[in-house]
C-alpha positions in Angstrom: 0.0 0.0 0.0 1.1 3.4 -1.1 1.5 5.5 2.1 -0.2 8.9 2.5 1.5 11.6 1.0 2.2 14.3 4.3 2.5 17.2 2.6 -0.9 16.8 0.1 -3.3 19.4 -0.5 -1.5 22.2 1.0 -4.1 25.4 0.9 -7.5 25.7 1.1 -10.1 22.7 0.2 -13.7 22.9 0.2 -15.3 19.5 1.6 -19.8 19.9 1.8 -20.2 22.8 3.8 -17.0 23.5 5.2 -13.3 24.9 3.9 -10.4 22.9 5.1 -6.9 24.3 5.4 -3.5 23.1 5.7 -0.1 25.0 6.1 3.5 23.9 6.4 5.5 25.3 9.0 8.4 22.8 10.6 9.7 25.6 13.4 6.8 27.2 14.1 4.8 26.7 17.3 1.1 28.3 16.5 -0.7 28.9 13.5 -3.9 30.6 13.6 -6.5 31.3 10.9 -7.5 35.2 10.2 -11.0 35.2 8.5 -11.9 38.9 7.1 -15.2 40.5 6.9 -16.4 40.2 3.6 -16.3 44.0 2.9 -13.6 45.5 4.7 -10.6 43.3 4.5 -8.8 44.7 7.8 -11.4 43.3 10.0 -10.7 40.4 11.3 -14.1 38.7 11.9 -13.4 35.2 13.2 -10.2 33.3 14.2 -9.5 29.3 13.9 -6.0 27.9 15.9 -4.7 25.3 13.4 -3.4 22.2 14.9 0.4 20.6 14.0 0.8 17.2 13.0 3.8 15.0 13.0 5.3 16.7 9.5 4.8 19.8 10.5 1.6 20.7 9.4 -1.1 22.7 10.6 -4.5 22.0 10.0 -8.1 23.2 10.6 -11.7 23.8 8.8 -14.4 26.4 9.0 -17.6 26.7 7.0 -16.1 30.6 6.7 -14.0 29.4 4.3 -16.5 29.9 1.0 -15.6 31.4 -2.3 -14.7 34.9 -2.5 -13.8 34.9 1.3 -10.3 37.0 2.5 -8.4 35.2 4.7 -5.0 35.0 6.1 -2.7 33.2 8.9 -0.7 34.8 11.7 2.4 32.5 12.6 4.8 32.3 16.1 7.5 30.4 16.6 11.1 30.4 18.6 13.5 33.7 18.3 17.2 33.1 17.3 19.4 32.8 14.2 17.6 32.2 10.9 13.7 32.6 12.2 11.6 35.7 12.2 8.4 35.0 13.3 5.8 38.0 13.9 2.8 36.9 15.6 1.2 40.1 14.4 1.7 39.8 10.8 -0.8 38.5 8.9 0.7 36.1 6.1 -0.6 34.9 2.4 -1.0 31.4 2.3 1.7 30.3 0.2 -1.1 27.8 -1.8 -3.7 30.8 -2.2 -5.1 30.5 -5.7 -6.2 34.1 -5.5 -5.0 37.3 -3.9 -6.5 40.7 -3.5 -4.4 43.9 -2.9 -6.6 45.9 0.2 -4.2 48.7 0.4 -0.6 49.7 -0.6 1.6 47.2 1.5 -1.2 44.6 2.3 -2.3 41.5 0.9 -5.0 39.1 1.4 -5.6 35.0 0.7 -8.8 34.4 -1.5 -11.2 31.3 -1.6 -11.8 30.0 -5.3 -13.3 27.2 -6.9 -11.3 26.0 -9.9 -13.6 24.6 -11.8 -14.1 25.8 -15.5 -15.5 24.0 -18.7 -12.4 23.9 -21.3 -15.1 22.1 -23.7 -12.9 20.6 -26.4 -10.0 22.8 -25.9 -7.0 20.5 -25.5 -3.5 21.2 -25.6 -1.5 21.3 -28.8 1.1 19.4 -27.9 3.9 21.0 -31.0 6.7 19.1 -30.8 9.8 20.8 -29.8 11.5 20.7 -32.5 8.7 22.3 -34.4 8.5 25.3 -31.9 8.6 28.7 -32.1 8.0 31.1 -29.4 6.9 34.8 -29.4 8.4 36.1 -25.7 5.6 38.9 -25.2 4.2 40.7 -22.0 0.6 39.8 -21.4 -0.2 43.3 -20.7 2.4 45.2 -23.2 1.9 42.8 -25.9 -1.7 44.4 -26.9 -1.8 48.1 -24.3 -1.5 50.0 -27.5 -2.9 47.4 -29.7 -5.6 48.8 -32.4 -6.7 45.3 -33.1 -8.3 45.0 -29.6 -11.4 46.6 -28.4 -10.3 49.5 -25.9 -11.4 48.1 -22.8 -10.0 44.9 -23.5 -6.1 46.3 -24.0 -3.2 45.0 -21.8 -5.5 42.3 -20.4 -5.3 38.3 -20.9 -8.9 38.5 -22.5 -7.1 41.2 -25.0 -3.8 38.7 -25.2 -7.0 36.1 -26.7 -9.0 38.5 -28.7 -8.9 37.3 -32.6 -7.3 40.9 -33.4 -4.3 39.2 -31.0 -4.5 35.5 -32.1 -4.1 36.6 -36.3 -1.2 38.8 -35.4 0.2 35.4 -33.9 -0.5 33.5 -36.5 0.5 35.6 -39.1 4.2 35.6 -37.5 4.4 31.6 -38.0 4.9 31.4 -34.3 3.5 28.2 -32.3 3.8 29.2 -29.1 3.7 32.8 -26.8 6.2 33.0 -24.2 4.4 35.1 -21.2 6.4 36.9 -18.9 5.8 36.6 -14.7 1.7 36.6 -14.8 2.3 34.8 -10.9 0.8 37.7 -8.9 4.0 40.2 -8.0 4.8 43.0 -6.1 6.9 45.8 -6.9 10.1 46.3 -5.1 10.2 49.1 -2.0 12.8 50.9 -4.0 11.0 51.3 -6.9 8.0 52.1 -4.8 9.9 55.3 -3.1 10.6 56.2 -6.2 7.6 56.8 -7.7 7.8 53.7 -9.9 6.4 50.1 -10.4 7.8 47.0 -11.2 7.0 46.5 -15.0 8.6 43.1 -15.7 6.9 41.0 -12.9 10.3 39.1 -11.8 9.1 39.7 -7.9 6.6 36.6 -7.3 4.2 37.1 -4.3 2.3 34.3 -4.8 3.2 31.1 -6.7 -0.9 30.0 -7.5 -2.5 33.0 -8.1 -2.4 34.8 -11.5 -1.9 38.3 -11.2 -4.6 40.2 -10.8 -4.4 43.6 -12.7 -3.6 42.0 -15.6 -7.4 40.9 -15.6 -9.8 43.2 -17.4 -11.7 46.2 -15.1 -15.0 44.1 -14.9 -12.9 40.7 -13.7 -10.9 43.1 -11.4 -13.9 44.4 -9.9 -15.6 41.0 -9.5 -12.9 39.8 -7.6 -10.1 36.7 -8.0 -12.4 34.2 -8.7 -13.3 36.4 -12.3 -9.4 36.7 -12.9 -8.8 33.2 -12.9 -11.7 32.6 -15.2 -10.3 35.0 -17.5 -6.8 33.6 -17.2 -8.6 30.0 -18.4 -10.5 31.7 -20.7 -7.2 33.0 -22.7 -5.3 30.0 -22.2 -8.1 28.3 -24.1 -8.7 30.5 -26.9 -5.0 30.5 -27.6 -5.2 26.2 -27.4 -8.5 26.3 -30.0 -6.1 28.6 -32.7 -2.9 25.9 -32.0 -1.0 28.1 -30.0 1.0 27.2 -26.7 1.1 29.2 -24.0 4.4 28.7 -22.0 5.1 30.9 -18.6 8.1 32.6 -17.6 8.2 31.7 -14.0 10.6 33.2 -11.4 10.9 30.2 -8.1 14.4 31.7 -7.4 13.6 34.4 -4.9 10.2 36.0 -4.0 9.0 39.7 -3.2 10.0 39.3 0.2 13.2 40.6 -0.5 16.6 40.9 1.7 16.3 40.7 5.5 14.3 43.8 7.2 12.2 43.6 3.5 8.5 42.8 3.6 6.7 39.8 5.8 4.0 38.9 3.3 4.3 35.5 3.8 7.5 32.7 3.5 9.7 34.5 5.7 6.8 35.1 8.6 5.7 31.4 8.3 9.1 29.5 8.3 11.9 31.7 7.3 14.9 29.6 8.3 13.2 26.4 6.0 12.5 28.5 3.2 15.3 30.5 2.4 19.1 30.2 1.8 21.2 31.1 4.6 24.4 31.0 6.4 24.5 29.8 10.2 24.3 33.5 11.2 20.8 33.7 9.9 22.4 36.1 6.8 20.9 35.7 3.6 22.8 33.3 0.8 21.8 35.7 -2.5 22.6 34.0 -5.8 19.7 36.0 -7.3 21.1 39.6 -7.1 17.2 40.1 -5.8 18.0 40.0 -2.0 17.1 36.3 -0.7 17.4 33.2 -2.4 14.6 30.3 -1.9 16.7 27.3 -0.6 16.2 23.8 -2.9 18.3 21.9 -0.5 15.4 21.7 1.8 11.6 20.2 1.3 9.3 22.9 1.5 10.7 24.9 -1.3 11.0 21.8 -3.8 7.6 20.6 -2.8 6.6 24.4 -3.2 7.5 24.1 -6.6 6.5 21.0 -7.6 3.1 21.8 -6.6 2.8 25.0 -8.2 4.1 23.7 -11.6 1.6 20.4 -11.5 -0.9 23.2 -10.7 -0.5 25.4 -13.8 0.4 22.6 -15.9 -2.7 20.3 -15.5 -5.8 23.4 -13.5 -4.6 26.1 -15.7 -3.6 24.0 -19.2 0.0 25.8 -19.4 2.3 24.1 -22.0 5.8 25.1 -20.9 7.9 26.6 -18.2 10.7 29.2 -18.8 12.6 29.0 -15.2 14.1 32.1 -14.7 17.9 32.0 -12.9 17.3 27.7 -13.4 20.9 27.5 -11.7 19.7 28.2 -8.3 16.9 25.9 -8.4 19.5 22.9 -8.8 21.8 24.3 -5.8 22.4 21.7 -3.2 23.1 22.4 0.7 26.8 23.4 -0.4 25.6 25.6 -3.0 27.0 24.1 -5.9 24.8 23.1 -8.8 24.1 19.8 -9.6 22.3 18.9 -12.9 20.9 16.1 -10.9 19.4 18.2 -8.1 16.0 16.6 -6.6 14.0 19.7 -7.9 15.3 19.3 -11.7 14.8 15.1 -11.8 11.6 15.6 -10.0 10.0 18.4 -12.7 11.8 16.5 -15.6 10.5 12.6 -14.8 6.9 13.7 -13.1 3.9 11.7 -14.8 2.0 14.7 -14.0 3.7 16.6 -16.3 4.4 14.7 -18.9 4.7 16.3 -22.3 5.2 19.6 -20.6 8.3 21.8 -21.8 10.4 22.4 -19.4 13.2 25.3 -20.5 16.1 26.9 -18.2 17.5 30.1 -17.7 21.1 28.5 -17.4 22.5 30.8 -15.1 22.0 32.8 -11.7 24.8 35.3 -10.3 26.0 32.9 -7.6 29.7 31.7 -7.3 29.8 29.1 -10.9 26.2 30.7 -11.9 27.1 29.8 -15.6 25.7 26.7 -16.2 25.0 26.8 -20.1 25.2 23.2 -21.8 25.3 21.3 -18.4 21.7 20.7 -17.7 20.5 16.9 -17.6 19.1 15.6 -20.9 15.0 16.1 -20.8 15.6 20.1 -20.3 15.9 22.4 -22.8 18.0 25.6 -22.4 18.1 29.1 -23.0 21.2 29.4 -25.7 23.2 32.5 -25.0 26.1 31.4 -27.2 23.7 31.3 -30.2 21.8 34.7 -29.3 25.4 36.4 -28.7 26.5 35.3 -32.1 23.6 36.0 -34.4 23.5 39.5 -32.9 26.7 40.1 -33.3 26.8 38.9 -36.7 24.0 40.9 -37.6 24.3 44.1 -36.1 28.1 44.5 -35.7 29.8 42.1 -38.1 28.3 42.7 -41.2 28.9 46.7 -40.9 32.3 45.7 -40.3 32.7 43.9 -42.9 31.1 46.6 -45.0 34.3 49.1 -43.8 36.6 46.8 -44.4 37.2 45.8 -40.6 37.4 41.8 -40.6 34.6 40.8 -37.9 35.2 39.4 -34.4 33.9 36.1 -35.0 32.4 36.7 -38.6 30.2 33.7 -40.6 32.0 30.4 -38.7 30.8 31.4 -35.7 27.5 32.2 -36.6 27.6 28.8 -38.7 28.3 27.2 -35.4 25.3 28.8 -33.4 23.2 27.6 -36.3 24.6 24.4 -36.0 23.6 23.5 -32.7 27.1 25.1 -30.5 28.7 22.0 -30.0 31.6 23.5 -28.0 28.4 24.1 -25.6 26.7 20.9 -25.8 28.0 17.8 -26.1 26.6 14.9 -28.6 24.9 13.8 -25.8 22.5 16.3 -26.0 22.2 15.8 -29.9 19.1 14.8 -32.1 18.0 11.2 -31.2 17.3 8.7 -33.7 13.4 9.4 -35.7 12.2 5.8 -33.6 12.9 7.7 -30.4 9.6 9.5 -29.6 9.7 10.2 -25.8 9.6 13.4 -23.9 12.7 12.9 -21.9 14.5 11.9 -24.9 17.0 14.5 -25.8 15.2 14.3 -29.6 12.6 16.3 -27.4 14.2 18.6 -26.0 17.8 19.1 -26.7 19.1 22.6 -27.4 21.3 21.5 -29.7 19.0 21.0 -32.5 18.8 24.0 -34.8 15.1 24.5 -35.0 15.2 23.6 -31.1 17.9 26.5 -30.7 15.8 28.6 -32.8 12.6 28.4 -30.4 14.6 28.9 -27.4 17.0 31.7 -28.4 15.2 33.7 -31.6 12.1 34.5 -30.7 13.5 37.2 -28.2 14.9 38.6 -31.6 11.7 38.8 -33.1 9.7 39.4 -29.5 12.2 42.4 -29.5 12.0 43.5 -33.2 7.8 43.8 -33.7 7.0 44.7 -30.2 6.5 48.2 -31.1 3.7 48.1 -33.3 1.8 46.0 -30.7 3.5 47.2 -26.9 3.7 50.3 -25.0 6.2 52.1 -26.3 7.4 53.6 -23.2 8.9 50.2 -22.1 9.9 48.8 -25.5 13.3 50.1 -25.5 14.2 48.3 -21.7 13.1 45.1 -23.1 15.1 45.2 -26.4 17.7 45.6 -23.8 16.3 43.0 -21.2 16.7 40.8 -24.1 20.1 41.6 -25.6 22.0 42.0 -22.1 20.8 38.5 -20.7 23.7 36.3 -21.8 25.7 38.1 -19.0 25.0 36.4 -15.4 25.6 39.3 -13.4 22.9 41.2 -15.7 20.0 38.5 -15.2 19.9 39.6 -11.8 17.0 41.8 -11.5 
């Protein structure tokens, strides 16, 4: 007999009439559920102690716990090195499928139910080797956009309007790249400087969609319309053939460095969830102030669940891991292409078919980590971007003036050719009888047209953005794009 999984259905579940919760805290010693009045969500209108089991869980149900309700949990625990438990914070439950935003600095946990008819929508399912993504931003890609109905622009209904899907298919693309739609924050920095976080590479909640990407009437309906509208996109885009894959950013969270908000992972178990050293200082190989730690449980399981969540609830096709190296760092630090995490996401059944492509670097000590990914991933090919830009945009005009270019056509005939001196054979096409998804047929960077989806569609993401993005942020991510090869840059 299989035993029961001890850390399943993390979060909220309804069962008949009542809402069940369960949170993960190993060092804690109380957890209490907040439940908010369903109009003014700082008034705490009824509190339920959870109670710990033997793997550090903490459970407890209330019939409360409905769609639509606010809710949060305050968390205590021991003092010392590594823990900063606040019993007065009220924390987002790290499994909330929605969030709502009740003022400036606060955030509250939202019942949903998931359900939603996909009809005949299924999956496309391209091959890999047939793929060919369009990065876009779901809210820049149509903010300007005369092919979409005013109140529809910058929203995922607008990212699925026809206007939106023809322009797709009119590139040849078979697959949109989305940047961070996992509900973000924007730095405090930023913030006291007048300004927002654009790019979404600050994740506040790992389940939740975010929610002002929604249009005004989901927005005003609450969570439980932006996750509808979220389906609804992702289903649309399915019925015209194209993928949707989501740039997803599990390497650090909104949190930030020590003394930075409590919204919700460092108030509930701080010293399981992030990297640090035995002084209780934070281990950055991120550049964004903290580091989620993969040598420990939570943070893998974290993962895991969020990716089977979005993969199976929410019909996504692909993953883009952003900063991939620190998700395969072990308790030393050091990467290991076999990490846990990476075998786990690679060989789960639940995710079978599902793309899985790395960012192949973090700025941690050895942070490169281009080509040495385990077959089954596909990676982000920063020799081959580096080259063709170079070729096009510097080498050519040299060649024009009679300066002999850098690297000139070998090089470029080397990117195209799958950079062997990066990958090894190992990684090469498979023979045409090998059909599997962890085959490196399926995945392998190596392959041209493989290199090509992974690598030039930032190119062309970067090149017809204008006629279709705000144009007041087109110029930082034609330079988002080009400066990414460099470690030290990818750190937001």
């Amino acid at each position: 007999m299989t035993p029961e999984d001890p850390l399943r259905d993390l979060g909220v579940r309804r069962t008949g009439s009542r809402g069940s919760i369960r949170i993960w805290s190993g060092t804690a010693d109380a957890v209490e559920l907040c439940l908010f009045d369903s109009a003014d969500s700082n008034w705490i209108t009824s509190t339920v102690p959870l109670v710990r089991d033997e793997h550090g869980v903490w459970s407890g149900s209330s019939p409360m716990l409905t769609p639509g309700r606010r809710y949060g949990v305050r968390v205590s625990g021991p003092a010392g090195p590594g823990n900063t438990f606040n019993p007065a914070s009220v924390l987002l439950d790290p499994y909330a499928r929605g969030v709502f935003r009740s003022d400036s600095n606060t955030w509250r946990s939202v019942v949903v139910e998931d359900g939603f008819d996909w009809g005949e929508s299924r999956k496309p399912a391209t091959p890999l080797d047939r793929t060919v993504i369009y990065e876009a931003h779901a809210r820049g890609l149509t903010k300007l956009s005369g092919r979409v109905p005013v109140e529809l622009q910058g929203t995922y209904a607008g990212l699925a309007n026809q206007g939106t899907i023809d322009y797709l298919r009119d590139l040849g693309i078979t697959a949109v790249e989305l940047l961070p739609v996992h509900a973000f924050a924007s730095e405090r920095r930023l913030v006291g400087q007048g300004l927002r976080n654009y790019w979404g590479y600050n994740s506040l909640s790992y389940f939740a969609p975010h929610p002002s990407y929604a249009s005004a009437g989901a927005q005003q309906a609450g969570p439980e319309a932006v996750l509808r509208e979220f389906k609804g996109m992702v289903k649309l885009l399915h019925e015209a053939g194209i993928e949707v894959i989501l740039d997803v950013v599990y390497n650090h969270t909104a949190e930030e460095g020590i003394g930075g908000p409590r919204t919700s992972f460092r108030g509930i178990d701080n010293a399981s969830y992030y990297r640090q050293a035995a002084g209780g200082e934070y281990v950055d190989t991120t550049g964004c102030g903290n580091s989620l730690d993969f040598s420990q449980e939570a943070p893998i399981r974290l993962v895991l669940d969020s990716v089977r969540y979005w993969a199976n609830e929410m019909q996504i096709d692909g993953f883009r891991f952003d900063l991939a190296v620190t998700l395969g760092r072990d308790a030393r630090g050091a990467f290991d292409p076999e990490h846990p995490l990476l075998v786990a996401l690679r060989d789960d059944p639940a995710l079978e078919g599902v793309k899985l492509i790395a960012e192949p670097w973090d700025v941690g000590y050895g942070g490169w980590q281009t080509g040495n990914f385990a077959a089954g991933w596909s990676e982000w090919n920063d020799s081959f971007r580096n080259a063709t830009r170079d070729f096009w945009l510097s080498e050519v005009a040299a060649s024009r003036h009679g300066t002999p270019p850098a690297g000139g056509a070998g090089r470029l005939a080397s990117a195209l050719s799958g950079s062997s001196e990066v990958f090894g054979k190992e990684r090469g096409p498979s023979p045409p009888s090998t059909s599997s998804r962890r085959t490196t047929a399926s995945r392998s960077p190596t392959s041209p047209r493989t290199t090509r989806s992974t690598t030039s569609a930032t190119a062309r993401t970067t090149a017809t953005a204008p006629t279709t993005t705000d144009r007041s942020t087109s110029a930082s991510r034609a330079t988002r794009a080009t400066r990414a090869s460099s470690p030290i840059a990818a750190g937001r």
